[in-house]
TIRO-2110 file (N, C-alpha, C; in Angstrom, 1 decimal):
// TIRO-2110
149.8, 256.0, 136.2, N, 1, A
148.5, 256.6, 136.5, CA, 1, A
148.4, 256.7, 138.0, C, 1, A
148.8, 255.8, 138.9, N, 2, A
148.7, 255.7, 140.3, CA, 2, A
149.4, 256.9, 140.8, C, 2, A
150.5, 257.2, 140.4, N, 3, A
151.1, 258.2, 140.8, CA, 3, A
150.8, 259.2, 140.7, C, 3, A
150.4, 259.8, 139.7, N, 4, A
149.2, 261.1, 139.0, CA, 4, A
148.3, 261.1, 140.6, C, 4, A
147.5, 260.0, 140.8, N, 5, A
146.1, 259.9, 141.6, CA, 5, A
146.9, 260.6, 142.9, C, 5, A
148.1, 259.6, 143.4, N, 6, A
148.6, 260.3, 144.4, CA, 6, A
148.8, 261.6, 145.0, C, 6, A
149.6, 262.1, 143.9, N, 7, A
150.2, 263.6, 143.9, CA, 7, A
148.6, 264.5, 143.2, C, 7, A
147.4, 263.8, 143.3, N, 8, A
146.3, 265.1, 142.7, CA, 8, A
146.0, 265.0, 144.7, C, 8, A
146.4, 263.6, 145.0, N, 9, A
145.2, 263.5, 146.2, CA, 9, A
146.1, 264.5, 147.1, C, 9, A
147.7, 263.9, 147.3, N, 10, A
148.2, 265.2, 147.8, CA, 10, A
148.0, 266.6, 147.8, C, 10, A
147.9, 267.2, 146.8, N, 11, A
147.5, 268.1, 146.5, CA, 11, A
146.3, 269.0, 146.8, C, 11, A
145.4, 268.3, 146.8, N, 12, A
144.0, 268.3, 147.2, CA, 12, A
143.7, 268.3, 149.0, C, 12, A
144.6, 267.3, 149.6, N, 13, A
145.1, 267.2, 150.8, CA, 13, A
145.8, 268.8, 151.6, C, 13, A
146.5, 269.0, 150.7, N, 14, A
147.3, 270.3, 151.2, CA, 14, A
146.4, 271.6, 151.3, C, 14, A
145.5, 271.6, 150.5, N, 15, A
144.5, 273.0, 150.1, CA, 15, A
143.4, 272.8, 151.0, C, 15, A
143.0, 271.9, 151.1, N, 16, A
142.0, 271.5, 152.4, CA, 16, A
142.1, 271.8, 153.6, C, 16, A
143.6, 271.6, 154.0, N, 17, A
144.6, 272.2, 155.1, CA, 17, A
144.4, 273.3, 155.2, C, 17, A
145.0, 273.9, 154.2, N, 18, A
145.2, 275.5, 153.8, CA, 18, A
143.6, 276.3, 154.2, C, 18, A
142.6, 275.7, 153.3, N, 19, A
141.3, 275.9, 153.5, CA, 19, A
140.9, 275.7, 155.3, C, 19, A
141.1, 275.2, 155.6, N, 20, A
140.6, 274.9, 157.4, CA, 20, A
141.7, 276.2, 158.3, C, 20, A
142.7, 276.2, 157.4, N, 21, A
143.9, 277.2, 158.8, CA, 21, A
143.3, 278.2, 158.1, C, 21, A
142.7, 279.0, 157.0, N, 22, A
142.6, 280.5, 157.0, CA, 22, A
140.9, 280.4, 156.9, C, 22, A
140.3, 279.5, 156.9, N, 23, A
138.8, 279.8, 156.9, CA, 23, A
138.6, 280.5, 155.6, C, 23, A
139.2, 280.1, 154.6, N, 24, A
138.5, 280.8, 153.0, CA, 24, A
139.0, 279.2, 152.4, C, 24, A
137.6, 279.0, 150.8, N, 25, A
137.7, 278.0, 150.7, CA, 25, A
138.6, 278.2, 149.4, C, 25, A
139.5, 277.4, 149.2, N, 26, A
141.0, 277.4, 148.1, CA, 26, A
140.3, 276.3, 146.8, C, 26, A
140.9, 276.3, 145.9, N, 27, A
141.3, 275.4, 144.5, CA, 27, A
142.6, 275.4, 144.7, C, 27, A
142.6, 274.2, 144.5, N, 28, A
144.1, 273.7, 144.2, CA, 28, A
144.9, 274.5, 143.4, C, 28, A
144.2, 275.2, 142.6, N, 29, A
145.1, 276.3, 141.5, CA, 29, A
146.0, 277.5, 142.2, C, 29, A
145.0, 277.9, 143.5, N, 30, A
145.6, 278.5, 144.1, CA, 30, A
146.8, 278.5, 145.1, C, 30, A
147.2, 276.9, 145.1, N, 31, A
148.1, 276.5, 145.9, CA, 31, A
149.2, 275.6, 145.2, C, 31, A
149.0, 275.4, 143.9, N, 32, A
150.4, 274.3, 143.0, CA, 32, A
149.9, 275.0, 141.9, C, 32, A
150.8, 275.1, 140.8, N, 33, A
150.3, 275.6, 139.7, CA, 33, A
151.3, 274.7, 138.6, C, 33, A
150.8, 274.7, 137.8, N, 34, A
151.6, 273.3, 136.6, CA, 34, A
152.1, 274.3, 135.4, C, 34, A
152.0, 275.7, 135.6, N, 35, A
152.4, 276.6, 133.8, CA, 35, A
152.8, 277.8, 134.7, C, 35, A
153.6, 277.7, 135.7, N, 36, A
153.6, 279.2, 136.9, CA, 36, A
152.6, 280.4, 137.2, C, 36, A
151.6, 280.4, 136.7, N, 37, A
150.8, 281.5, 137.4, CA, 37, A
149.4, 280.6, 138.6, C, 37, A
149.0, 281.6, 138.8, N, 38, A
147.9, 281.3, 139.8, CA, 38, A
146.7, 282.2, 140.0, C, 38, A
145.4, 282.3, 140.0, N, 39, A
144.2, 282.4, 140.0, CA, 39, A
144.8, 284.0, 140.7, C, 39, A
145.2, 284.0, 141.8, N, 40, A
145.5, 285.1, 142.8, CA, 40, A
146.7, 285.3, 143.0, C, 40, A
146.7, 287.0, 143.0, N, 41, A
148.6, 287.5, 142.3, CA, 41, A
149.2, 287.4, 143.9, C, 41, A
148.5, 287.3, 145.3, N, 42, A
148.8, 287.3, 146.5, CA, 42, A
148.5, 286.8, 147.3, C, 42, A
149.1, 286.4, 148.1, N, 43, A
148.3, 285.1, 149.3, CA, 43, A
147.8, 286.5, 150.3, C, 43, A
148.1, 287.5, 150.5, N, 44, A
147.0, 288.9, 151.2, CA, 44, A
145.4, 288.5, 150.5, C, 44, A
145.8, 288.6, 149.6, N, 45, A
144.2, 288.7, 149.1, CA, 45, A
143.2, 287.6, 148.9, C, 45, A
144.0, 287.1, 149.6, N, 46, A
143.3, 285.4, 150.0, CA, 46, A
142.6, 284.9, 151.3, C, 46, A
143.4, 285.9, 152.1, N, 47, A
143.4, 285.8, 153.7, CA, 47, A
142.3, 287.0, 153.7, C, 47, A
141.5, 286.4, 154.8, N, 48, A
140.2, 287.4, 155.5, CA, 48, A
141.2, 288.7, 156.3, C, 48, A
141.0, 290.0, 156.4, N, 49, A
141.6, 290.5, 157.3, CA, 49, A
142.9, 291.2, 157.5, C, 49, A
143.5, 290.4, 156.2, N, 50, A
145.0, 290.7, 156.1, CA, 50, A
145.3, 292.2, 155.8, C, 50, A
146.2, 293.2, 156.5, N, 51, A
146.6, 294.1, 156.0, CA, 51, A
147.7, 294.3, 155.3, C, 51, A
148.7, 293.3, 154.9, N, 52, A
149.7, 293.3, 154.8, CA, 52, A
151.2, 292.9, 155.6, C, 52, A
152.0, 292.8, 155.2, N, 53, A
153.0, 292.0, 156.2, CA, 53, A
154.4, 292.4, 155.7, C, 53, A
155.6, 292.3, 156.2, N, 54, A
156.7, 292.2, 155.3, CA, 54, A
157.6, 291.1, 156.4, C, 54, A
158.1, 290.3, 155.4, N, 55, A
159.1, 288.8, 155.9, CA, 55, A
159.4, 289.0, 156.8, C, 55, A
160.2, 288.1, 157.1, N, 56, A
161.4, 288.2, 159.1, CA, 56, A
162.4, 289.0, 158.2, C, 56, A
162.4, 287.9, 156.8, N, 57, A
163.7, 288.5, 156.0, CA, 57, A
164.2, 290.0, 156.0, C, 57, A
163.3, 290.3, 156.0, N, 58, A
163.2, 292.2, 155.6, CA, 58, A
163.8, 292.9, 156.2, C, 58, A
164.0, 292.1, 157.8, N, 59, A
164.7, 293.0, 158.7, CA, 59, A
166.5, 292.6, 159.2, C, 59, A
166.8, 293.3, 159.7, N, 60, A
168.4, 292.7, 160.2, CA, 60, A
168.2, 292.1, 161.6, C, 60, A
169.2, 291.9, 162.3, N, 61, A
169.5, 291.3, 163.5, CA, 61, A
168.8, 292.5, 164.4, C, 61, A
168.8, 293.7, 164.1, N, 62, A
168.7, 294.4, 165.4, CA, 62, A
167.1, 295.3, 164.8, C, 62, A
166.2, 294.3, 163.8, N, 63, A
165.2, 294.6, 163.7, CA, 63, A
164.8, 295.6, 162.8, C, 63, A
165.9, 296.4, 162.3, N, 64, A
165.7, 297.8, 161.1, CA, 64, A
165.7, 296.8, 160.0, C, 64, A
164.7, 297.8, 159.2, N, 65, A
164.6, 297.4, 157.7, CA, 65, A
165.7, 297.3, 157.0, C, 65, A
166.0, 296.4, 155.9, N, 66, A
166.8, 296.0, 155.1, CA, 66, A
166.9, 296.9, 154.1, C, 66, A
167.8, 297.6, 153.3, N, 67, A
167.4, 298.8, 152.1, CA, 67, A
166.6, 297.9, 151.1, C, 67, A
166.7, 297.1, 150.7, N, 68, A
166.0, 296.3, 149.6, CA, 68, A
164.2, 296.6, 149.8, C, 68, A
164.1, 296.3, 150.9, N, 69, A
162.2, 296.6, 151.2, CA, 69, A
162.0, 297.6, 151.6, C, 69, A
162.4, 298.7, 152.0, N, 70, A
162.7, 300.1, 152.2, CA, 70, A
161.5, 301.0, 151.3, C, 70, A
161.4, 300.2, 150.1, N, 71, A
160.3, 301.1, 148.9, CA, 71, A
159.2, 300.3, 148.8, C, 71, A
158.9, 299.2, 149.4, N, 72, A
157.6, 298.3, 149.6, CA, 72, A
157.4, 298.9, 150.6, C, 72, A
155.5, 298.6, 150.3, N, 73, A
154.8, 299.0, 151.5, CA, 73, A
154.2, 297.1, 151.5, C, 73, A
153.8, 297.6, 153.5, N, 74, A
153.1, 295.8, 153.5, CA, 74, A
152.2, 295.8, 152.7, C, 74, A
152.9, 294.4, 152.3, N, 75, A
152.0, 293.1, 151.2, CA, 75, A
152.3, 293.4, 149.7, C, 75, A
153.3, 294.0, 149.6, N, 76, A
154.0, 294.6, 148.0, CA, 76, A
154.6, 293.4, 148.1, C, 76, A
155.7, 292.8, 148.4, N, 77, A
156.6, 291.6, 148.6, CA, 77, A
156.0, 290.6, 148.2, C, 77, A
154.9, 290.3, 148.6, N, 78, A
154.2, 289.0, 148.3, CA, 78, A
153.6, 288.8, 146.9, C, 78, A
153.6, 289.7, 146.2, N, 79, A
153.0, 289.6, 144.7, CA, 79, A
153.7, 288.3, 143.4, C, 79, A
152.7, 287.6, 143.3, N, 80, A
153.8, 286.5, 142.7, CA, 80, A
154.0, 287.2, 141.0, C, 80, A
155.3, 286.7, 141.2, N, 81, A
156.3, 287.5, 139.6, CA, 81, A
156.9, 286.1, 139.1, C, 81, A
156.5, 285.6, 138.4, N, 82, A
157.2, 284.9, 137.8, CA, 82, A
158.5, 284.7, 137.6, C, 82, A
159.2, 285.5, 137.6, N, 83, A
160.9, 285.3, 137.0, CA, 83, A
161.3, 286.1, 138.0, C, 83, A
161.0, 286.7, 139.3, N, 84, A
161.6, 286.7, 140.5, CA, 84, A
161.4, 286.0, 141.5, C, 84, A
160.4, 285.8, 142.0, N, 85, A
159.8, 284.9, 143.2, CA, 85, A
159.8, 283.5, 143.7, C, 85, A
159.8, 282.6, 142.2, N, 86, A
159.9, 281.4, 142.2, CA, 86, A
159.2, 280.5, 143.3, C, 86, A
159.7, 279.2, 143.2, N, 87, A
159.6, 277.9, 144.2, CA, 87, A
159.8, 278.5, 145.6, C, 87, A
160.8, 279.6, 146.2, N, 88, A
161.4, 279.7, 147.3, CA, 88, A
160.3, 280.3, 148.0, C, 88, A
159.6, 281.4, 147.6, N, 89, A
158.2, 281.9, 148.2, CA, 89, A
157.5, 281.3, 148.1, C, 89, A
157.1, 280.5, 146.9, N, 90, A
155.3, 279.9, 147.3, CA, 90, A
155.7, 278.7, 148.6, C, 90, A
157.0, 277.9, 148.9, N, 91, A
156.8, 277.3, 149.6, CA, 91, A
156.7, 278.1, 151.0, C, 91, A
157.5, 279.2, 151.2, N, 92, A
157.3, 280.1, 152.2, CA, 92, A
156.0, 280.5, 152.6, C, 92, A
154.7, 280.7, 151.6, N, 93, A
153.4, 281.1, 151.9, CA, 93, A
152.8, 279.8, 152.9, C, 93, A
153.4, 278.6, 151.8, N, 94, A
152.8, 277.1, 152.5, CA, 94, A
153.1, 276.9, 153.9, C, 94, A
154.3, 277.2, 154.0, N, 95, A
155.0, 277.1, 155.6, CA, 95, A
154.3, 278.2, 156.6, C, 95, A
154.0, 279.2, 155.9, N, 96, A
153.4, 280.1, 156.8, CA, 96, A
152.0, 279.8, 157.1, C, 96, A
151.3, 279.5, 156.2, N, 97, A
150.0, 279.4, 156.4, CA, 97, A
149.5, 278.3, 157.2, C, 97, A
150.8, 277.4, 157.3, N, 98, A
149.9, 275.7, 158.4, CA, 98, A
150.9, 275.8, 159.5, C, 98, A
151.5, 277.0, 159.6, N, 99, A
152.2, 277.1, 161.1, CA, 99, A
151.6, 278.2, 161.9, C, 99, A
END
């Protein structure tokens, strides 16, 4: 049971974060999810202002687009998909959002 308390308070801890760095207020739903989906299909549409964005990934060394993102427009990329996007993006959103 203590452990449960810990990992809700972490949890709760992290979205509070998240809530103070973009100035919109979050649920925890929107930031861990326990059955893979989430309240919001995009962290764009979460953020005040956002027009869209595409990764560092997207580009090569000398800054041209990658062919893979080539047919995304910004903020297409970020749409969470269950059986493509996984663990490796939502931690990417977290990392972006408190740096």
């Amino acid at each position: 049971m203590a452990k449960q308390l810990r990992s809700y308070h972490l949890a709760e801890t992290v979205a509070q974060a998240l809530e103070k760095r973009i100035g919109v207020a979050l649920s925890t739903r929107e930031v861990f999810t326990t059955d893979g989906a989430y309240p919001t299909a995009c962290v764009c549409e979460l953020t005040p202002g956002c027009t869209g964005c595409f990764p560092s990934e997207a580009f090569d060394e000398d800054g041209n687009m990658r062919p893979e993102y080539r047919d995304l427009r910004p903020g297409d990329w970020c749409r969470y998909r269950p059986s493509s996007l996984g663990s490796f993006w939502r931690a990417y959103y977290i990392r972006k959002l408190l740096t």
